[in-house]
N, C-alpha and C positions, 0 to 999 in steps of 0.2 A: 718188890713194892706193889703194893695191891692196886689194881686200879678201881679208881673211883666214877663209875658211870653215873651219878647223878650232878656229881661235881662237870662230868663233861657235858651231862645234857645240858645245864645251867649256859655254862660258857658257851656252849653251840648257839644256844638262844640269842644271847648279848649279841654274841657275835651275828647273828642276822640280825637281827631287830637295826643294830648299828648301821647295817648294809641298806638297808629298808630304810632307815632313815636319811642318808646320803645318800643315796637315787631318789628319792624325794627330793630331799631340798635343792639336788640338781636338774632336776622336771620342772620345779618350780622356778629355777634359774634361767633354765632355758625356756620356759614358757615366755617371762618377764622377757626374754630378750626376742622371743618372736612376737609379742605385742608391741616390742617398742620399733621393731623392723619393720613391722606391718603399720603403726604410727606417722611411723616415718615416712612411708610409701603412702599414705596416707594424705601425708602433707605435703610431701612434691607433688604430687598429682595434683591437690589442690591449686598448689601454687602456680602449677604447671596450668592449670585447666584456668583459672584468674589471668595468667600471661596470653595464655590462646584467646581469651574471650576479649581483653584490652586490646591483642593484634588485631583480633577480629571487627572491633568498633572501631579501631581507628583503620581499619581497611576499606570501613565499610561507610565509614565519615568520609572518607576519600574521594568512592565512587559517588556519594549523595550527591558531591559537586556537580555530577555529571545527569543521576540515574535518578527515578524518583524512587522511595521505599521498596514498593515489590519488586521490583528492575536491582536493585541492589540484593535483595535476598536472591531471586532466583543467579544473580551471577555470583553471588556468594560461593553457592553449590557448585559450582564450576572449578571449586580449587585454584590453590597459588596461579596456574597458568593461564585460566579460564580468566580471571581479575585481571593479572597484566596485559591480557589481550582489550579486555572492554577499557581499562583505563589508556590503552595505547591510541584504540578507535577513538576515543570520547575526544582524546588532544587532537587525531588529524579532523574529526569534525567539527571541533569547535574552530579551529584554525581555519580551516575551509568557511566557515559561517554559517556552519547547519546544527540543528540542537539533537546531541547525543541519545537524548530520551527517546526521540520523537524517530530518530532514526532504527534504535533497539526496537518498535514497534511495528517496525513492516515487514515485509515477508520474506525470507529467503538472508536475512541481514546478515552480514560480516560479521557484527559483534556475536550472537548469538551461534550462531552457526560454525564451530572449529571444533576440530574432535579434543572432546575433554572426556574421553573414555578413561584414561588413567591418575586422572587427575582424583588428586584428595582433597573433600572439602573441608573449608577452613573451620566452619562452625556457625551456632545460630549467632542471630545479630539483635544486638540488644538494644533499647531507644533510643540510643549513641547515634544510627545511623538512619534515623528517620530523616525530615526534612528540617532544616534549621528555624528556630521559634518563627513564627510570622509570615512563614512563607507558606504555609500549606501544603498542595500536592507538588508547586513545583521545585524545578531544581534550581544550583544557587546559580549556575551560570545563565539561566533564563532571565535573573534578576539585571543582567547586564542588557541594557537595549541597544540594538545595531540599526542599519540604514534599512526601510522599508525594502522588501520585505522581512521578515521576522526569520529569525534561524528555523523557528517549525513550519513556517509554511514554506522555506527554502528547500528543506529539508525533503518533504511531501512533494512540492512539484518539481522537483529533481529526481525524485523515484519515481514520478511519473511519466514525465520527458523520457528516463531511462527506461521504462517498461517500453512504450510506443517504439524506439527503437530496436527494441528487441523483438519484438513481432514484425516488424519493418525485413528484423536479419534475417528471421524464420521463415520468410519467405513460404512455400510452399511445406515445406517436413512438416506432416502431422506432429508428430513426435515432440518439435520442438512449439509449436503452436501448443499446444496441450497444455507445458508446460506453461508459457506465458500465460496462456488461459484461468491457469492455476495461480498466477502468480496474482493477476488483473485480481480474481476474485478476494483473495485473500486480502488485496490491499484494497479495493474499495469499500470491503467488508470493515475493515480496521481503522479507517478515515474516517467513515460513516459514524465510529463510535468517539472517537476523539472530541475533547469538548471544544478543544481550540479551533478544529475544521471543521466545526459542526456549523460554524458563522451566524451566531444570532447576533445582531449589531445590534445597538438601540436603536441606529438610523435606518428608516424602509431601505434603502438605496442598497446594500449590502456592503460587501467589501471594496472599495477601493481597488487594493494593491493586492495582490495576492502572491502574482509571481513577478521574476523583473521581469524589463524587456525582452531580454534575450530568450529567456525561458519561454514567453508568452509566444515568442515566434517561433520558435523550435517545439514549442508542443502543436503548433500549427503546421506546421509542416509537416513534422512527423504526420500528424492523423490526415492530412492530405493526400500524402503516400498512400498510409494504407488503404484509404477511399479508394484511390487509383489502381493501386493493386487486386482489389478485389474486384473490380470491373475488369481485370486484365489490359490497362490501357497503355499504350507507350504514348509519352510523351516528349514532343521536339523541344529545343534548345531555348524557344521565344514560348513556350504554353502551350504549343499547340498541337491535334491532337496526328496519332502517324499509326500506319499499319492497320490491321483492318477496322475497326472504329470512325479512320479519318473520316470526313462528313457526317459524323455522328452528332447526337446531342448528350453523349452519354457523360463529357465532359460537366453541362453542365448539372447532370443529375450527384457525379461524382461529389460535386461543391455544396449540392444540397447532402447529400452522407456527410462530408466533411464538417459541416454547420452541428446538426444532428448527432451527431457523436462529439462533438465539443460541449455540446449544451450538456450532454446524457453529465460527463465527466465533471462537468463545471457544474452543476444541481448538486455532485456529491461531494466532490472534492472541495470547491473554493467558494463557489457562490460568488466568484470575483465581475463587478461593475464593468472594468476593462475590458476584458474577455468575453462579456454576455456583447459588449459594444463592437467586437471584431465577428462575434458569431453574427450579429445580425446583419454587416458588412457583406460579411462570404455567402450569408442568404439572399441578400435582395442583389450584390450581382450575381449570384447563380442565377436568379429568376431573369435580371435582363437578357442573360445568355442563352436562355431556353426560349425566352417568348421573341428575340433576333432570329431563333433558330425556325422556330415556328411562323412564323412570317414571311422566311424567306421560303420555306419549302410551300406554303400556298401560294407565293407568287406564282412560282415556279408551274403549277398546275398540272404536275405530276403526281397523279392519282395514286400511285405505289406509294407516295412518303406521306401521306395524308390519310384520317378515316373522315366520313363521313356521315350525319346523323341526322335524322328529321325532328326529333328531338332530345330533349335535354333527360330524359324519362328512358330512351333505349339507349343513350349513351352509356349512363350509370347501370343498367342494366350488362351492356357491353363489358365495364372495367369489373364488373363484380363477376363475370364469368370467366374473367381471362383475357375475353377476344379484343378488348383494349389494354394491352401492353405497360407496362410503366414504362413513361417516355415516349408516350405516342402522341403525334402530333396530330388537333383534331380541328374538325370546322360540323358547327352544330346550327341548325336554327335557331333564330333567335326570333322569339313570339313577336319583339317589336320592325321584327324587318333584317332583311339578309342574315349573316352569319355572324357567328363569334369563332373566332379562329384560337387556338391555344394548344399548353399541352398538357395532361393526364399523366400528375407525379402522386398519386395516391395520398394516403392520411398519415405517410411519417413524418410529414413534416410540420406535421402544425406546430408544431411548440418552438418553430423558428419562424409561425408567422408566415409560413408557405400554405397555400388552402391546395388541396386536392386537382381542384382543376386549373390551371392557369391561363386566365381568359387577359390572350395578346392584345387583340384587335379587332374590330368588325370589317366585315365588308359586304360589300350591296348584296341586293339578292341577284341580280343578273352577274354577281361575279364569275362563277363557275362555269357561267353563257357563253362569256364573250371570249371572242377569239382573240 
């Protein structure tokens, strides 16, 4: 039988072309079904990424209770653990009666402050988690009002009370002064910008209330210490004063520091009525306690605890060079006859109403004579 080579090339052709055509329309098969895989994935992501973003506003509706807007975005970023910690803090501070937000703004804070290195953030936050209609900047639980003081300025002079103690702890460590230092700055820096402690009242008078009672006495105390501490003073059981200082009048200059750092704090922080009324307390008797002081040591007519002056001209000359001392007890002539006896606390205290020189009491001109 002959063989027929055209007849076979025929059939060889078919036979591919058919082959060529079924790997076709199976490319094409498999094409279709990686469109619809890739469709697919397509759309759980979506739906997936719409699920995240619903989690994400109602996580973030959550915290508005507590956080205003940005305070919610940036704890957003903190991931699942970063949230449950700020929603954990928000409950113990609102329970305590201090406002969450105002707390998240100061320096060194708990909420902000936990390592969320491995944390995964949840996602952006959509207008879901702004501030609820009418309310503006703040939060919803600000809208609840408590007993005077206010949860923010609870909040503020409790981190302030708590600062003073902790430079009280620090005692001498540089190290940890440093740190407090840092801490001070950061928060009066951030007080300073707060609209709420900013205290513009409609009424001159300023604030009222600012902190409780308690607080007011405990931040008074506290910066009383530190006054005392940094004179190096020991102090007895009844106020008074022990070790080498005793017979000093350093005590009373300490009350004038103590006044003067009240006010510095109270100008930034509160602008509080009450507290301007105890600073001015602690200054006018620091002043009876200096010009008692002063009085008794010219009775006394011991020339070593007293200066000297012909006038009021080489006195100021004297405090401007050094050689009158801050706390030095003085007797000056007085143009109209005998002396002004006092003492020389310099210019920090004016803004408590203390003047530079502290003129006690006159005495004759034959005082210094007589035996």
């Amino acid at each position: 039988m002959a063989f027929n080579l055209q007849a076979f090339g025929a059939g060889f052709a078919k036979k591919l072309t058919e082959n060529i055509d079924a790997e076709t329309a199976q490319q094409a098969t498999l094409d279709a079904q990686i469109n619809l895989i890739s469709e697919k994935h397509k759309l759980e992501r979506e739906s997936k990424r719409i699920d995240d973003q619903a989690d994400a506003d109602e996580i973030a509706e959550s915290l508005s209770l507590y956080y205003k807007p940005d305070q919610v975005e940036s704890i957003m970023q903190g991931g699942k653990r970063g949230i449950a910690h700020a929603v954990k803090r928000a409950e113990h501070y609102t329970e305590k009666g201090y406002d969450p937000s105002t707390m998240y703004t100061m320096p060194n804070n708990d909420i902000v402050n936990m390592d969320t290195a491995s944390a995964t953030s949840i996602g952006t936050v959509s207008k879901v988690s702004g501030s609820p209609e009418g309310m503006g900047g703040d939060t919803f639980v600000s809208r609840f009002k408590t007993i005077e003081p206010t949860k923010e300025f609870n909040t503020i002079a409790s981190f302030q009370v708590a600062l003073l103690q902790e430079r009280i702890d620090a005692g001498t460590d540089q190290e940890k002064i440093a740190v407090v230092d840092k801490k001070e700055e950061q928060f009066f820096a951030q007080v300073s910008k707060l609209e709420d402690a900013k205290r513009k009242p409609d009424d001159p008078e300023g604030v009222k209330e600012f902190y409780s009672p308690a607080q007011r006495l405990e931040l008074i105390k506290n910066q009383r210490t530190i006054a005392r501490n940094a004179l190096e003073l020991s102090v007895g059981e009844f106020g008074q004063l022990s070790g080498k200082y005793k017979g000093t009048n350093k005590l009373g200059i300490a009350e004038l520091d103590t006044a003067i750092m009240l006010q510095n704090q109270n100008d930034v922080v509160a602008k509080e009525e009450s507290l301007y009324g105890e600073i001015k307390a602690i200054a006018k008797n620091a002043r009876v306690t200096l010009d008692s002081y002063a009085k008794s040591k010219i009775l006394t007519k011991d020339e070593d605890s007293y200066k000297m002056f012909e006038s009021e001209t080489l006195m100021k000359e004297a405090a401007a060079s050094g050689a009158l001392p801050i706390g030095s007890v003085y007797a000056v002539v007085n143009p109209d006859g005998g002396y002004i006896i006092g003492t020389y606390v310099g210019n920090t205290y004016t803004d408590v109403g203390i003047p530079s020189y502290l003129n006690a009491a006159n005495v004759g001109a034959n005082f210094f004579n007589a035996e």
